[in-house]
RODRENFI-860206 format. One record per residue (C-alpha): x, y, z; residue number from 1. Coordinates in pm, whole numbers, plus 50000, padded with zeros to 5 digits. Last residue first. Example, Ala and Ser with C-alpha at 12.3 -4.5 7.8 and 13.67 -1.06 7.14 Angstrom:
RODRENFI-860206
51367  49894  50714  2
51230  49550  50780  1
END
This chain:
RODRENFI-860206
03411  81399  95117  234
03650  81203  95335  233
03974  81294  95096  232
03887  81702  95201  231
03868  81646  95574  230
04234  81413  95509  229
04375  81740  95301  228
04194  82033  95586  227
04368  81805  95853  226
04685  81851  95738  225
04628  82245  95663  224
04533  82267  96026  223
04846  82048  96130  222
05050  82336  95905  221
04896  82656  96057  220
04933  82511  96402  219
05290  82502  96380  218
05354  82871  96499  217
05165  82780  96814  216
04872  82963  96914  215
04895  83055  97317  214
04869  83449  97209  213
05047  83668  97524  212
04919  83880  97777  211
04712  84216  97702  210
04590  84411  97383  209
04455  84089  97228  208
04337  84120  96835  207
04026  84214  96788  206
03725  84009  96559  205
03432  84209  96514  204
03123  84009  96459  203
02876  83931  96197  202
02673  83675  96210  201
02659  83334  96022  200
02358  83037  96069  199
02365  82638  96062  198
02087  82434  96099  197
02218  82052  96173  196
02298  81885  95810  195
02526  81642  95950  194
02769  81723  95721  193
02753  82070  95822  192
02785  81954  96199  191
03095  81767  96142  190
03257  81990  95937  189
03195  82300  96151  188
03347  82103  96417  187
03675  82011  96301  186
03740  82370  96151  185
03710  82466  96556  184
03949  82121  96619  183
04217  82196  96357  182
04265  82488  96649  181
04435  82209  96859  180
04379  81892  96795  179
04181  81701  96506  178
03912  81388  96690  177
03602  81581  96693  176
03364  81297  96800  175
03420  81411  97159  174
03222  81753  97033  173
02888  81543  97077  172
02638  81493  96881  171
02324  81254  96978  170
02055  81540  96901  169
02213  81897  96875  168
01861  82047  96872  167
01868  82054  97203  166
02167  82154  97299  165
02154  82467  97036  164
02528  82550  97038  163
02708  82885  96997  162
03017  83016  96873  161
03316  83300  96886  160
03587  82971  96839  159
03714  83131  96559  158
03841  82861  96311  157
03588  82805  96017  156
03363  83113  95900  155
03283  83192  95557  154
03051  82965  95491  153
02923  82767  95196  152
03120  82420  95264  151
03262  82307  94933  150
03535  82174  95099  149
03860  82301  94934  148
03698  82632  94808  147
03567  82667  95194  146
03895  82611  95365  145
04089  82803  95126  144
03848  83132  95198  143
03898  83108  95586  142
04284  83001  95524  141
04315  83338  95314  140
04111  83557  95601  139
04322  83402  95890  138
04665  83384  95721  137
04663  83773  95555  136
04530  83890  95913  135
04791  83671  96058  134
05046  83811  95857  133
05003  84172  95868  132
04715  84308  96088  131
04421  84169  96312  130
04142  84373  96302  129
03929  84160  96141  128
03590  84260  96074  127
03245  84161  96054  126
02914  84361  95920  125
02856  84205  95570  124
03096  83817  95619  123
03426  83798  95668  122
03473  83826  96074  121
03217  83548  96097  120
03049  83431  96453  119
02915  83086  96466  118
02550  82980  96510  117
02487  82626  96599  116
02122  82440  96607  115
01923  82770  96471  114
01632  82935  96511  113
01551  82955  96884  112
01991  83015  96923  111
01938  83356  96662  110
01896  83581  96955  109
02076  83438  97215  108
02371  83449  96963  107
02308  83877  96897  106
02285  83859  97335  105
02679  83731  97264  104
02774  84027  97077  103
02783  84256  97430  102
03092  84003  97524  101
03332  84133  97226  100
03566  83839  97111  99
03952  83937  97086  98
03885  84000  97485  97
04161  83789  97539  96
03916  83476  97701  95
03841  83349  97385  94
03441  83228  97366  93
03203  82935  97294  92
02807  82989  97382  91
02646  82658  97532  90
02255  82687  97489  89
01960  82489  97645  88
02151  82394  97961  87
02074  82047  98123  86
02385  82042  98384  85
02504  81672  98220  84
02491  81861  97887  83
02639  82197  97940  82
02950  82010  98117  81
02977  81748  97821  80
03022  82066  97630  79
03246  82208  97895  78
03468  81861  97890  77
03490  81914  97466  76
03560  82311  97504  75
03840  82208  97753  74
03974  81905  97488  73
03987  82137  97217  72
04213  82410  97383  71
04473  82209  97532  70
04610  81988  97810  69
04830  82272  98054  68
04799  82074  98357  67
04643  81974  98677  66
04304  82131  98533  65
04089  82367  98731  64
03734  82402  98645  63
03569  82716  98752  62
03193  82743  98811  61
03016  83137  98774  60
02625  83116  98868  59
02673  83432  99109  58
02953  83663  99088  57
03028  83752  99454  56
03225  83488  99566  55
03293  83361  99234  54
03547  83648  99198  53
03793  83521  99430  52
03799  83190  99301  51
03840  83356  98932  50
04138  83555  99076  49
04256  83234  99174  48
04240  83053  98839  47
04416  83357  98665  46
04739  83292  98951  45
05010  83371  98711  44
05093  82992  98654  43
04764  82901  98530  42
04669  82558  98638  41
04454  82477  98307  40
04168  82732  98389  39
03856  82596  98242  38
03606  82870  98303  37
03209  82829  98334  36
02981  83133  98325  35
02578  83106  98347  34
02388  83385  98218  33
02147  83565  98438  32
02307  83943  98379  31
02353  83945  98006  30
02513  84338  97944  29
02691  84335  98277  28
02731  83974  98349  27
02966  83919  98054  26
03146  84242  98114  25
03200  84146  98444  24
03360  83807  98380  23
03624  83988  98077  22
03729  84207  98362  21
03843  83964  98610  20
03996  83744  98296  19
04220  83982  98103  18
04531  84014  98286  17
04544  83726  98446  16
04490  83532  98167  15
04739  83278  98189  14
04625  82974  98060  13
04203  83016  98005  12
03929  82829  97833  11
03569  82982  97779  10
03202  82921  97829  9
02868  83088  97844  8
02604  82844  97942  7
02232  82970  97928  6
01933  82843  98046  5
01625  82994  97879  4
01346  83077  98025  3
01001  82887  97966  2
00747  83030  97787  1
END
């Protein structure tokens, strides 16, 4: 059988902190796995530590943007990425280390099956560990969005994910058009509605221990806009 090729991808803005180690854990437990990085210009200097790593990390590309231009368009120019370079699988990850990097041989595992797998902190096996409000926001939202759209998953917004390339016939995430974090809900829309094979696993969810979050505290309101005009569309 033919092997695999594998795309593991994730977004940075000053990750400096985080980045050098996050690329080693990925190539320590899933050693021929590609690694792409969108870097938009950090200003602490995360997109040259990534130059400096590539010299000795093989099958890692980094992207560098001339500005800070947001989360949903760098997964949409890695998933056009995945497609023009022919990959099989494109896995979706934070750069914080909120999302574990030995979970993402559990996505290789269910990929065969399934056209998009997501990881759930609230389903049999997940967690959340973040605490106070946006623990209380994250698992509350999770449950609205699913009353609201009749969508039997527990999992929306984290963007701990992976895509079946293949099986994804004529989607692309450019037909996503909500912003920001409304763009992870975005997606799981689209592809339910689509009826594309859709599977849950478990994963542990921490919160960062270095830098700073990049979520703005008005995020929670365009992602309850969008959930109202998803909702009107059914």
């Amino acid at each position: 059988m033919k092997k695999k090729k594998i795309l593991t991808f994730t977004a940075t803005y000053n990750e400096a902190e985080n980045i050098k180690k996050l690329i080693y854990k990925i190539k320590k437990y899933n050693p021929n796995i590609h690694i792409l990085i969108i870097d938009d210009n950090s200003p602490d200097g995360t997109g040259k530590i990534i130059q400096k790593i590539s010299k000795n990390i093989k099958n890692l590309k980094l992207i560098t943007r001339t500005e800070k231009k947001g989360l949903d368009s760098a997964h949409k120019l890695a998933y056009k990425f995945a497609l023009k370079n022919n990959y099989d699988y494109l896995i979706t990850m934070d750069a914080d280390f909120s999302h574990d990097p030995r979970v993402i041989k559990n996505f290789i595992k269910f990929l065969p099956k399934f056209s998009f797998v997501i990881g759930s902190r609230y389903i049999r096996g997940g967690k959340c560990l973040m605490k106070g409000k946006r623990l209380l926001l994250s698992k509350y939202g999770n449950l609205f969005i699913r009353k609201v759209l009749g969508i039997n998953l527990t999992e929306f917004t984290t963007s701990f994910r992976g895509f079946n390339l293949k099986n994804l016939k004529n989607f692309n995430l450019d037909q996503i058009n909500s912003k920001g974090y409304s763009f992870f809900m975005g997606t799981v829309i689209e592809i339910y509605n689509r009826k594309f094979s859709v599977k849950e696993i478990p994963i542990i969810f921490k919160d960062r221990s270095k830098g700073v979050s990049k979520i703005p505290k008005f995020e929670i309101f365009r992602t309850l806009k969008n959930l109202i005009l998803f909702s009107l569309r059914k």
